[in-house]
C-alpha positions, 0 to 999 in steps of 0.5 A, spaced: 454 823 902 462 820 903 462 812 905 467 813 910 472 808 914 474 808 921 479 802 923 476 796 927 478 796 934 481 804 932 480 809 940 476 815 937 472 820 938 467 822 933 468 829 933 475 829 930 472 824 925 470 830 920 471 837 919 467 844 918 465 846 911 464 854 910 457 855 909 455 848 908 453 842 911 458 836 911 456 828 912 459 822 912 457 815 913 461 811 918 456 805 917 451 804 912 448 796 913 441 794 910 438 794 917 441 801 919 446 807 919 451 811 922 453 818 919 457 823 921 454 830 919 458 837 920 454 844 920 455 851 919 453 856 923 446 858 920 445 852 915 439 846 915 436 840 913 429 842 910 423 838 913 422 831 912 420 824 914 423 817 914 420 811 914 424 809 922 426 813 928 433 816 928 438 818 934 441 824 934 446 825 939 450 833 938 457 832 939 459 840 939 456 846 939 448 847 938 442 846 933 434 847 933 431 840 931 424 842 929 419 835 930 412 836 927 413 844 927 415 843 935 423 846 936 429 843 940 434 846 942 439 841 943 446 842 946 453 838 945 453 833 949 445 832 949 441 827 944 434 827 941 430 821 937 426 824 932 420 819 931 419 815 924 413 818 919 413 825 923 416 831 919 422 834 922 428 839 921 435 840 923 437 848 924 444 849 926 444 855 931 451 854 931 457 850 928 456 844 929 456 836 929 452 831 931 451 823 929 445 820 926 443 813 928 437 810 924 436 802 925 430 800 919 426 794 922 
C-alpha cells in the first residue's frame, strides 16, 4: 500500500486522487493515524479482496462504478455515489462488478 499525500486546505475530489491498475487492484492510504485510516482503493473489473475480519467497523463509500460487498456470506450490490459499513469481526469481501473505487474509513476504538 502507497502512503499517499493530498495538500492541506487542497479542493478535490477523491476519484481523481488514483488511477486504474489493468487486472489489479490498486490502494493508497490518504491518512494512516493510530486511531484510524483513510485508503483510497481502485479495482478492475472482475478483481477482489478475499474474505476477511477486522477487529473495527469499516466505511466503504463507492466513488464510481459498482462492486459486490459480501458481509457474512450476504451480497451487496453497491453503486457510486452509495455507502455501506462493513461491521467489526464479521467475515466480509470486496467484488469489483466493474471497474471501480471506493474509499475505506475505519476508526480503531
Amino acid at each position: 500500500m502507497d502512503n499517499y499525500k493530498i495538500d492541506l486546505s487542497e479542493v478535490f475530489e477523491f476519484k481523481n486522487k488514483i488511477d486504474y491498475s489493468t487486472g489489479g487492484v490498486v490502494s493508497k492510504k490518504v491518512i494512516q493515524k493510530g486511531t484510524g485510516n483513510v485508503t483510497l482503493f481502485v479495482f478492475d473489473k472482475g478483481q477482489e479482496l478475499s474474505e476477511h475480519s477486522t477487529p473495527f467497523n469499516a466505511l466503504v463509500q463507492v466513488l464510481e462504478g459498482e462492486a459486490m460487498i459480501v458481509i457474512s456470506k450476504v451480497g451487496y450490490l453497491v453503486k457510486g455515489g452509495q455507502s455501506i459499513i462493513m461491521p467489526a469481526n464479521l467475515p466480509h469481501a470486496v467484488k469489483a462488478k466493474e471497474k471501480f473505487k471506493m474509499l475505506l474509513t475505519m476508526i480503531k476504538e
